[in-house]
Structure formats: C-alpha cells, structure tokens
Residue, then its C-alpha position, 0 to 999 in steps of 0.5 A: x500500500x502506498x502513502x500519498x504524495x511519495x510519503x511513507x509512513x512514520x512520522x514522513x521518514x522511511x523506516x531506516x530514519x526513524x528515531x530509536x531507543x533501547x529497552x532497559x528490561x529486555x535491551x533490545x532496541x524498538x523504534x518510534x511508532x505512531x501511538x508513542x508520537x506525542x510523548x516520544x520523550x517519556x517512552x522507556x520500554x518496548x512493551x507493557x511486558x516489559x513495562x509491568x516486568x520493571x515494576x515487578x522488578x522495583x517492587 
C-alpha cells in the first residue's frame, strides 16, 4: 500500500530514519511508532511486558 504524495509512513521518514531507543528490561532496541508520537520523550520500554516486568522488578 502506498502513502500519498511519495510519503511513507512514520512520522514522513522511511523506516531506516526513524528515531530509536533501547529497552532497559529486555535491551533490545524498538523504534518510534505512531501511538508513542506525542510523548516520544517519556517512552522507556518496548512493551507493557516489559513495562509491568520493571515494576515487578522495583517492587
């Protein structure tokens, strides 16, 4: 499926482009999605499994 006018999707940059961080749970590396764009800065982990294992974690 194409985007119109040449665009791809995220953000306008190919997915080679996109802004990327590393989990401190699992230390894999996931990048910028839809969802996460208003809050960008405040996305630590790559899931809520590892969201809800950090917590777990510091409890």
């Amino acid at each position: 499926m194409a985007a119109r006018n040449g665009r791809t999707f995220g953000g306008g940059r190919p997915p080679g482009e996109r802004p990327s961080k590393v989990c401190p749970v699992c230390g894999l590396p996931f990048t910028w999605r839809k969802k996460w764009e208003r809050d960008w800065e405040h996305v630590k982990y790559c899931s809520d499994r590892c969201r809800a294992a950090a917590k777990k974690a510091a409890s």
